[in-house]
C-alpha positions in Angstrom: 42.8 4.1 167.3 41.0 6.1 165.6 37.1 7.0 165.8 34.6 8.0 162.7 35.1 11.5 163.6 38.9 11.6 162.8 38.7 9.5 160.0 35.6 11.5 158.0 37.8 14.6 158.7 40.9 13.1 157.3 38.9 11.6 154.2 37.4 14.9 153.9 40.5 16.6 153.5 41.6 14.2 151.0 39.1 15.2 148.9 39.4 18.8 149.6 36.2 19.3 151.3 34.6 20.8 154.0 33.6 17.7 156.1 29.8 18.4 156.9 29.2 18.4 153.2 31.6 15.4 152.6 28.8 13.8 154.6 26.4 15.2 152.9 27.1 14.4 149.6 28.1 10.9 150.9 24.2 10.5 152.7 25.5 10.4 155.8 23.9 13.2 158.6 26.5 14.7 160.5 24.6 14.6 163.4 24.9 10.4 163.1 28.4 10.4 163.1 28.5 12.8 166.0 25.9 10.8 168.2 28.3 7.4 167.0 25.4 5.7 165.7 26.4 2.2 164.5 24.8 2.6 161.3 26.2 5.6 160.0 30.0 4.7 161.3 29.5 1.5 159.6 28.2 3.1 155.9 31.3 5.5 156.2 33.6 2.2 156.5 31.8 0.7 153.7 32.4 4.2 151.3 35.8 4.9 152.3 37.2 1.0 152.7 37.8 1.0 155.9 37.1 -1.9 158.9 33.6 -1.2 160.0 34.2 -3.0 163.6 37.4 -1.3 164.6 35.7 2.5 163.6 33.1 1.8 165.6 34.9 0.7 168.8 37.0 3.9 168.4 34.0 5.8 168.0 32.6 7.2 171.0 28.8 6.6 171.8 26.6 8.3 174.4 24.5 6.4 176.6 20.6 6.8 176.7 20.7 8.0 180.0 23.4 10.5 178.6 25.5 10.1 181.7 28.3 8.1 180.5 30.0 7.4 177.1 31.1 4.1 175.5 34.5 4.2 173.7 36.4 1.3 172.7 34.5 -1.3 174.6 34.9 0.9 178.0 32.6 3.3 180.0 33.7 6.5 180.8 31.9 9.4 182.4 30.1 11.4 179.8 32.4 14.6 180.9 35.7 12.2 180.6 35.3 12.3 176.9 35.8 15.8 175.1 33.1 16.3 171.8 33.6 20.1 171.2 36.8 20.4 171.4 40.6 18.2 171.6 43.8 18.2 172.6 46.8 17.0 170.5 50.3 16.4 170.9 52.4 18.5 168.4 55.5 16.5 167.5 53.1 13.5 166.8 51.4 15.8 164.5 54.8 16.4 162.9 55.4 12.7 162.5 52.6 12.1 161.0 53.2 15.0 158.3 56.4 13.3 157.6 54.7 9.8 157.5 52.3 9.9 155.9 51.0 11.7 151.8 48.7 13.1 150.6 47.4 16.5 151.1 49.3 18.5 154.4 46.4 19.4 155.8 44.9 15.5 155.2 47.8 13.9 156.8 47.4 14.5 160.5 45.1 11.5 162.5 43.5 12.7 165.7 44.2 9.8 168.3 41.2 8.3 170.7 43.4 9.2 173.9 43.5 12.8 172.8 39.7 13.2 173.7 40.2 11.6 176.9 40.4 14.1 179.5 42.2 11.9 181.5 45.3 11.8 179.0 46.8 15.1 179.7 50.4 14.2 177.9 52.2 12.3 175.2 53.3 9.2 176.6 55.1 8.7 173.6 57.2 11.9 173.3 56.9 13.0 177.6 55.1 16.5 176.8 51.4 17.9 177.8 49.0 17.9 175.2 48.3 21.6 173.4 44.7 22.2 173.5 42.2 23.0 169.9 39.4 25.3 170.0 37.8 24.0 166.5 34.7 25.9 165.0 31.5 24.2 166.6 28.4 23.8 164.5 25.6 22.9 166.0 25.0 18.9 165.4 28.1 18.9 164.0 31.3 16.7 165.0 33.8 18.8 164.9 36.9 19.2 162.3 40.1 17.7 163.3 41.8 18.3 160.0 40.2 21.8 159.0 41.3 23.0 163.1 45.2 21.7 162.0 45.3 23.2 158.8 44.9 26.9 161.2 48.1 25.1 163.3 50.4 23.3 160.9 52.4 26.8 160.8 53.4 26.8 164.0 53.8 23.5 165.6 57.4 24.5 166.3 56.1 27.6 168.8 53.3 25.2 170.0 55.5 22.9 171.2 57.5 25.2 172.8 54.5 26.0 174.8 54.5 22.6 176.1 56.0 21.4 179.1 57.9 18.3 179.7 56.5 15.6 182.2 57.7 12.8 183.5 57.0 9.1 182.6 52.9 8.2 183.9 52.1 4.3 184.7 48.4 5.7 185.4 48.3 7.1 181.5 50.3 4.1 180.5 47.7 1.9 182.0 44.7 3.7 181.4 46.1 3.7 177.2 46.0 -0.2 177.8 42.4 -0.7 178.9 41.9 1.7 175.8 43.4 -0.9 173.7 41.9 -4.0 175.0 44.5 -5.2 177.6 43.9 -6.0 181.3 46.0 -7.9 184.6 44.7 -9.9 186.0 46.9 -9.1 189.4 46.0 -5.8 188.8 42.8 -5.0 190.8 41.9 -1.8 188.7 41.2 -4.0 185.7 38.4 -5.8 187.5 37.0 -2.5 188.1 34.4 -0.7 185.3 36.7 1.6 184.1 35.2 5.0 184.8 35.2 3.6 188.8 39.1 3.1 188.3 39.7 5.7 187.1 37.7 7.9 189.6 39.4 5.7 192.7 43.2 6.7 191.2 42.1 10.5 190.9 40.1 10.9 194.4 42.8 8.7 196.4 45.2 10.1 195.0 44.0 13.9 195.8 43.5 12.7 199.3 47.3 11.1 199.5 48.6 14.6 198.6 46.1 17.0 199.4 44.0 18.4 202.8 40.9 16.9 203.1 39.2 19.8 202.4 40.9 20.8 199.5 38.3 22.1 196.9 39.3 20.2 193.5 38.0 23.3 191.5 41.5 25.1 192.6 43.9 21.9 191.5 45.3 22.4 188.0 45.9 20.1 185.3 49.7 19.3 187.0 48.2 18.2 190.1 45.4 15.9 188.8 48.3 14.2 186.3 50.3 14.0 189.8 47.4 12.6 192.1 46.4 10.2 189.0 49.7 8.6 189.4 49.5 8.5 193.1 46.2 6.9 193.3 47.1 4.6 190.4 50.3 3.3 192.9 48.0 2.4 195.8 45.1 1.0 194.3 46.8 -1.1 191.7 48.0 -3.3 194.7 44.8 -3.9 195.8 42.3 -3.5 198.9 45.4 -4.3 201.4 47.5 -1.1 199.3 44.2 1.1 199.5 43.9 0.4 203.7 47.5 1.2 203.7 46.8 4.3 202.9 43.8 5.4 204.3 45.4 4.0 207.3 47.8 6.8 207.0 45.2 9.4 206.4 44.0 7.8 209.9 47.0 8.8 211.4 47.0 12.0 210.4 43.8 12.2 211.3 45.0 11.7 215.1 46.9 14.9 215.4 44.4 17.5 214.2 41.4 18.9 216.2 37.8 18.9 215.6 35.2 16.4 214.1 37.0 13.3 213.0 34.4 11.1 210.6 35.4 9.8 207.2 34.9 13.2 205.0 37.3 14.7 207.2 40.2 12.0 207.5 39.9 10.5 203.8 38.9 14.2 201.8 38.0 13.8 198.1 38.4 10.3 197.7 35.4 9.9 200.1 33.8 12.5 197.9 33.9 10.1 194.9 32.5 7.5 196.3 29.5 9.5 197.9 28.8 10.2 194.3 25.8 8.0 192.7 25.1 6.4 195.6 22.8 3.9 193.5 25.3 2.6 191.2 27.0 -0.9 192.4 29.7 -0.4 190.0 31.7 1.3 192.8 30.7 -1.5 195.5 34.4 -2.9 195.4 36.2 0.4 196.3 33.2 1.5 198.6 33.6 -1.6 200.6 36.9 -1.2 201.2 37.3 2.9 202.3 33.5 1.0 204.7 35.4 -1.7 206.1 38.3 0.0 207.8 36.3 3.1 208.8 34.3 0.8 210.6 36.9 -1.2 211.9 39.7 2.0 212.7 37.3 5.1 213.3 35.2 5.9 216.6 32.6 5.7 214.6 28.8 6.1 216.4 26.7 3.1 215.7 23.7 4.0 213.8 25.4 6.3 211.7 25.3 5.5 208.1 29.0 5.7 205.6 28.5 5.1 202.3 24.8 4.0 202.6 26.0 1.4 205.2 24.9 1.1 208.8 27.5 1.1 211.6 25.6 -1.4 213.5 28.6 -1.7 216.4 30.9 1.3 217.4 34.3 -1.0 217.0 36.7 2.0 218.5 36.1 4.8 221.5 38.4 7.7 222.2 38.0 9.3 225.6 35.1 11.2 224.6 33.1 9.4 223.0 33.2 6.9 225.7 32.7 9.2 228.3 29.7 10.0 226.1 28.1 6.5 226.1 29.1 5.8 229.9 27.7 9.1 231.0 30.9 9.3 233.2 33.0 13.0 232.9 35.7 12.6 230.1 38.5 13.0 232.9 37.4 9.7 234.8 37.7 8.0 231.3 40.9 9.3 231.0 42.3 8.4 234.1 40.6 4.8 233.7 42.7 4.7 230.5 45.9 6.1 232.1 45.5 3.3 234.7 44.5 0.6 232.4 47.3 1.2 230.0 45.3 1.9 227.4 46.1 4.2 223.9 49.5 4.6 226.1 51.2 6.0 223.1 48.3 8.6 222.4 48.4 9.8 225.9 52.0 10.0 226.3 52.2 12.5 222.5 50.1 14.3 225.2 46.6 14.3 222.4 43.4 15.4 223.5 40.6 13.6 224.7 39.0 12.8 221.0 41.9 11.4 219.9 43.1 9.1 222.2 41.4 5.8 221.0 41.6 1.8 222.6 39.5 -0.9 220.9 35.8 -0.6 222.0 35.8 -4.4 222.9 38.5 -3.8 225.9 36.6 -1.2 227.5 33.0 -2.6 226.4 32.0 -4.0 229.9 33.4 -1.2 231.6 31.2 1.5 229.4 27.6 -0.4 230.0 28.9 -0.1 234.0 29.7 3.4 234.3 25.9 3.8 231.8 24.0 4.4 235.5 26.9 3.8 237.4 26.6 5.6 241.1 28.5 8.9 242.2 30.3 7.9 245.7 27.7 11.0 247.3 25.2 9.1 245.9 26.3 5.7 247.5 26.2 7.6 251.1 23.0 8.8 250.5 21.8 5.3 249.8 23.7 3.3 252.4 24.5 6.0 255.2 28.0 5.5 255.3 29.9 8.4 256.3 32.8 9.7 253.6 35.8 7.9 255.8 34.0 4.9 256.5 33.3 5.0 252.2 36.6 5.9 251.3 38.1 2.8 253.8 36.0 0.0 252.1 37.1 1.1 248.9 40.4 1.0 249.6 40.3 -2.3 251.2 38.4 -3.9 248.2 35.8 -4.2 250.0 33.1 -2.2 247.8 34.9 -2.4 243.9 34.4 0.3 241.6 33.5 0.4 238.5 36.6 1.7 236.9 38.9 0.2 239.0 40.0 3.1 241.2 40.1 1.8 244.2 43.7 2.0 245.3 43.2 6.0 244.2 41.8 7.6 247.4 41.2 10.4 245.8 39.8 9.3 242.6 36.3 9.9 241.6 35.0 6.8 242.3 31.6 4.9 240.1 29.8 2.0 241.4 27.1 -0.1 239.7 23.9 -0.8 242.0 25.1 -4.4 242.4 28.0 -3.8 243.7 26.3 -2.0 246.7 23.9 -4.1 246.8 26.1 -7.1 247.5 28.8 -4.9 249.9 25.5 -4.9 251.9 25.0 -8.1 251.8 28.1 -9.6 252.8 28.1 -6.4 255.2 25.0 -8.1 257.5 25.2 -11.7 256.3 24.5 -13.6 259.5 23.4 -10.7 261.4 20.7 -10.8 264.3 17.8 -8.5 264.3 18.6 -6.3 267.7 16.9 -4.1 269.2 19.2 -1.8 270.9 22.7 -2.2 271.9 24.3 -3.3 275.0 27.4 -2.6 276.6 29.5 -4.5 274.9 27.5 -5.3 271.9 27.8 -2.0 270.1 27.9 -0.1 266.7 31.1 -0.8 264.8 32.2 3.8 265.2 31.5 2.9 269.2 33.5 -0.5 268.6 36.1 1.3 266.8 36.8 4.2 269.6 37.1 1.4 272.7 39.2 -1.0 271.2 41.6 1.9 269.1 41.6 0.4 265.8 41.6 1.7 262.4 38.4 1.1 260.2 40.3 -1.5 258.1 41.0 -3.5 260.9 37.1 -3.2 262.4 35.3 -3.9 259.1 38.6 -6.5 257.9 36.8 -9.1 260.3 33.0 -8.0 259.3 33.0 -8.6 255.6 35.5 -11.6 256.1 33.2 -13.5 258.1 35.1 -14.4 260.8 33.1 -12.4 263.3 30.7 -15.3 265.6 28.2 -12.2 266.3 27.2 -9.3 264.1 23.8 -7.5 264.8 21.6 -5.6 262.7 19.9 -2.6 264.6 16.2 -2.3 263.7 15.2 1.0 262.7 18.6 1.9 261.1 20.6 1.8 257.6 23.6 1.1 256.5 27.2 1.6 258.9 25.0 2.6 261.9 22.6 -0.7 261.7 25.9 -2.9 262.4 26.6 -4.0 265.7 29.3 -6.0 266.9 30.9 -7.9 270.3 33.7 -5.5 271.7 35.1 -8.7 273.5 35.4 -10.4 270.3 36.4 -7.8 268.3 39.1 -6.6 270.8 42.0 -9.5 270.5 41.4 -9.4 266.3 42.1 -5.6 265.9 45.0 -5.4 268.4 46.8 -8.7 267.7 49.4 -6.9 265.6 53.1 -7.3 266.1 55.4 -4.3 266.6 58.1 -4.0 263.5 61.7 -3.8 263.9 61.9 -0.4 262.0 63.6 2.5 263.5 61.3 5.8 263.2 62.9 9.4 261.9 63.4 10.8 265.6 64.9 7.3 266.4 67.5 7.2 264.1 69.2 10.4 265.7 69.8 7.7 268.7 70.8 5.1 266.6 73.1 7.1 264.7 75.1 9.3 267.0 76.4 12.9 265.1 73.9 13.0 262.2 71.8 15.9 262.6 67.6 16.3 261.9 68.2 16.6 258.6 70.8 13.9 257.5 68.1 11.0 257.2 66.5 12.3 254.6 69.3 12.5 252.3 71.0 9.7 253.2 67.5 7.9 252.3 67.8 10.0 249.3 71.4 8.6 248.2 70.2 5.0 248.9 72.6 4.9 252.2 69.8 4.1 254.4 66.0 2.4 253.1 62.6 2.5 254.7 59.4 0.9 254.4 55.6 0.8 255.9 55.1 -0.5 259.6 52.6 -0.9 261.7 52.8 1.1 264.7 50.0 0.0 267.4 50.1 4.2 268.8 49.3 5.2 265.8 47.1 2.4 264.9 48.1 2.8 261.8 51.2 2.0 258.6 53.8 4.4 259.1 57.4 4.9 257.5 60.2 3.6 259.6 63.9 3.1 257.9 64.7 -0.6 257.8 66.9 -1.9 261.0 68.8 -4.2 258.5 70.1 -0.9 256.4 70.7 1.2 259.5 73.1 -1.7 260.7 74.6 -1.7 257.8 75.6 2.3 258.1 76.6 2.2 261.7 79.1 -0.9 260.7 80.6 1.0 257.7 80.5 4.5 258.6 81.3 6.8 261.8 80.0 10.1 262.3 82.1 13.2 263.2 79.6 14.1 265.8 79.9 9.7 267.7 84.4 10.2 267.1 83.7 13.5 269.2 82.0 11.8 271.7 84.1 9.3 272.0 87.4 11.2 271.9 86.2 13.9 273.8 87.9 16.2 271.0 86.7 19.3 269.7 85.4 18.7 266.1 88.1 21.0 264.5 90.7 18.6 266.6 89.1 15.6 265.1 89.1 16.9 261.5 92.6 18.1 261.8 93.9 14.9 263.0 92.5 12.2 260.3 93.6 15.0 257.6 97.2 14.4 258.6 96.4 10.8 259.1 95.2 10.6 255.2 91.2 9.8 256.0 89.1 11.7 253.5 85.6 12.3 254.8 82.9 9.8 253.0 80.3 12.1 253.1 80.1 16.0 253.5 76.9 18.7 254.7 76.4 19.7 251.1 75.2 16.0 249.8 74.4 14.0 253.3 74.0 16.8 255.9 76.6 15.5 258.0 80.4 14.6 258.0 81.0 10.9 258.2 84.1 8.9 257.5 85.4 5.2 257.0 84.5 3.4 260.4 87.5 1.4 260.4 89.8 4.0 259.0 88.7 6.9 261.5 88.4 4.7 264.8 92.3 3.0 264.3 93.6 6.4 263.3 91.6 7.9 266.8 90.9 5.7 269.1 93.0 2.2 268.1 92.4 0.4 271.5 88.5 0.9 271.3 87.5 -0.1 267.9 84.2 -1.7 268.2 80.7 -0.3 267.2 78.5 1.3 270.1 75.8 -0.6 271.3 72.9 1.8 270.8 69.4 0.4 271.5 66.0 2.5 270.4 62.9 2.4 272.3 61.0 -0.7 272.5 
């Protein structure tokens, strides 16, 4: 293709002219064919025989606003489309000095693409295009065939100044548009095709370059490279272009600092802040909106693109510890409990970057907004810290993030749900007012009948209680009054376990020393679990009666063959080596020797073979 520029200067040199007064003495004002007005390209069609329709597609024409440039039934950005000067691809120049006759000078054509900044190569013969510095006169197109005639010597050293570059589907697509052709299943070519061409270059800077990586500094190489890049994403479409700003998300993840959508998607978000006004880029804007709305902790009310986030659609710890008003560290153990951005916590990443959906934890954030600090609940109810801590742990108050089996944990409750703890607290209760012997405050209650504060408050808020009172005058734990006599058989009703404590084990076990419990609970040789123990008034660890039967049935201690021999240790030792019985379990792993029950008692004592009958305490 070839525009009125080209073809004046080549009909120019035919005649062996100077092409401004070529125009001149054909009527025609340089200027005209300059600006691309239609009249002008069409009377140098008429004059030289040429077809009017096809010079003036190939002509390029500047819009009124002067911001873009029409060329061959395309807009392009006014910049996109070189007027002083050209580039030109020197073996095609040779070509066409071998094709064609005439006058040397006269026979080279200056392509369209060449004046196209954003063909930077031959895509016919794979090298970068040399660049022309013609004279410039003022209103004056300038000359394509008087510039040659300075290079026609030395095409051969001009194209050894060119590189080779590899094959470019962007330039081989962008050449099609040129010539008319579109895809439909190609999504670029339902785009205007300075916006295509701009969503190629600026996603593909961001695929391969920081996001702050200042475009000034990239050189011809890398804008041919990030064209090609860009060009493989967004010719697949929106789902392509998410694909990789999803990956621009990612990295995102691992860096410090602010994280909004200049910062994760670089210069391809710089494009599309540019003319904010023009709809023409609606299709790629609504894409790059959509998943920042939908994958980045984004603030509502904050505007990307022009657009509105009117929901925040993902939190990170911070920013939902922002919006709660909770620290950042009770968000992130509310995540660590609730299984939530697992894999972000376990790559060990920092507070504003460990992200959950904003719907999951949606509830949870408008709680903790005003939620109360557990000092602030005693100051409102008048329960002392234990008393607190017990009916948190029991359920019986529920916090807002869940915490309650963390007795430690830095505990947030909404209003209501102190509100109604107090409730169910005195539901029933009778106005008193003042106690009696046996109708008393539950701390009295609990130091006369010995029971924990779970088992005092257990029958309290589950309603079971016939009596409560409410003491006038007071607040909170020390209003409550309840019957001892009633309370009495509910708190101490509790049946002993069948566990054998640490100090009754040594019984138990004849020979195994202070330590040897331990490790064999270590090695899985004995178990233990929680049991209540009425002394204690409280769950304490016992080892399992069913697993220490199990030992004394399969194993004998050194320490119960010397008591029942009557042997000196050394004497026992010596006499099932000779015999063959290895010990089954030595100081350095168990703390204590033991052997084969069976083995050891027929090899020492073969008339008394039986197990002892060792009882512990009741």
């Amino acid at each position: 293709m070839q525009g009125a520029v080209s073809f004046t200067s080549r009909v120019a040199a035919l005649n062996g002219r100077p092409m401004p007064n070529f125009l001149r003495e054909m009527g025609i004002h340089p200027n005209d064919i300059d600006r691309g007005r239609s009249p002008a390209v069409r009377h140098l069609a008429e004059i030289a025989g040429a077809n009017a329709e096809n010079l003036v597609r190939a002509t390029p024409v500047r819009s009124k606003d002067e911001a873009f440039t029409d060329l061959c039934g395309e807009r392009l950005r006014r910049l996109s489309v070189h007027r002083t000067y050209f580039r030109y691809c020197p073996m095609c120049v040779a070509d066409d000095i071998a094709t064609f006759e005439g006058p040397i000078t006269a026979r080279p054509w200056l392509r369209t693409e060449w004046i196209v900044s954003h063909v930077r190569s031959c895509d016919r013969h794979g090298i970068i295009l040399a660049n022309a510095s013609p004279e410039r006169r003022r209103f004056e197109a300038p000359d394509f065939n008087g510039t040659m005639a300075e290079d026609l010597g030395h095409l051969d050293a001009i194209r050894a100044g060119c590189p080779t570059v590899p094959y470019s589907p962007f330039q081989r697509w962008l050449l099609g548009r040129l010539r008319g052709e579109r895809d439909a299943s190609n999504w670029l070519d339902g785009l205007d095709l300075y916006v295509a061409i701009g969503a190629c270059e600026g996603l593909g800077v961001s695929a391969l370059h920081p996001p702050k990586v200042k475009a000034s500094t990239l050189t011809e190489a890398d804008w041919a490279a990030a064209a090609d890049e860009g060009f493989a994403h967004a010719s697949g479409g929106p789902a392509a272009v998410e694909k990789l700003l999803g990956r621009l998300n990612a990295v995102q993840m691992q860096t410090r600092g602010v994280w909004a959508p200049r910062d994760t998607f670089g210069y391809g978000y710089v494009v599309l802040e540019r003319d904010p006004g023009d709809t023409a880029w609606d299709p790629v804007r609504d894409v790059l909106v959509d998943f920042a709305m939908r994958e980045m902790p984004l603030k509502a009310g904050i505007k990307v693109l022009g657009r509105v986030v009117e929901r925040q659609a993902v939190h990170t710890i911070r920013t939902a510890a922002h919006a709660s008003g909770a620290h950042a560290l009770t968000v992130r153990r509310l995540f660590e409990r609730e299984n939530l951005g697992a894999d972000a916590l376990a790559a060990g990443l920092m507070d504003h970057r460990v992200t959950v959906d904003a719907e999951r934890i949606e509830a949870t954030v408008r709680e903790l907004k005003g939620a109360l600090s557990t000092p602030r609940v005693q100051k409102l109810t008048g329960f002392p810290l234990t008393w607190l801590r017990a009916i948190i742990a029991d359920g019986h108050l529920p916090t807002v993030t869940g915490s309650n089996d963390r007795e430690f944990a830095k505990h947030r409750f909404t209003r209501q749900a102190v509100d109604g703890m107090l409730e169910r607290m005195f539901a029933g209760a009778e106005t008193v007012a003042a106690e009696t012997d046996n109708r008393v405050g539950v701390m009295k209650a609990r130091r006369r009948t010995g029971a924990t504060m779970s088992k005092i408050l257990e029958p309290v808020f589950s309603g079971t209680l016939r009596w409560k009172g409410l003491l006038a005058g007071a607040k909170g734990l020390d209003a409550l009054l309840v019957d001892v006599g009633e309370v009495l058989p509910l708190v101490r009703n509790e049946e002993r376990g069948d566990g054998i404590t640490l100090l009754d084990i040594l019984e138990f076990l004849p020979g195994i020393g202070r330590d040897s419990p331990k490790a064999l609970l270590a090695c899985g040789l004995l178990r233990s679990e929680m049991q209540f123990n009425p002394e204690a008034r409280r769950m304490v660890p016992v080892i399992t009666r069913e697993s220490a039967e199990r030992f004394r049935a399969a194993y004998v201690t050194l320490g119960e063959l010397c008591q029942r021999t009557g042997m000196h240790h050394k004497q026992v030792r010596k006499r099932l080596r000779e015999a063959g019985v290895s010990e089954a379990m030595t100081p350095e792993n168990h703390r204590c020797f033991a052997y084969d029950r069976e083995r050891a008692s027929h090899t020492l004592c073969p008339k008394s073979n039986s197990v002892p009958d060792t009882r512990t305490k009741a």
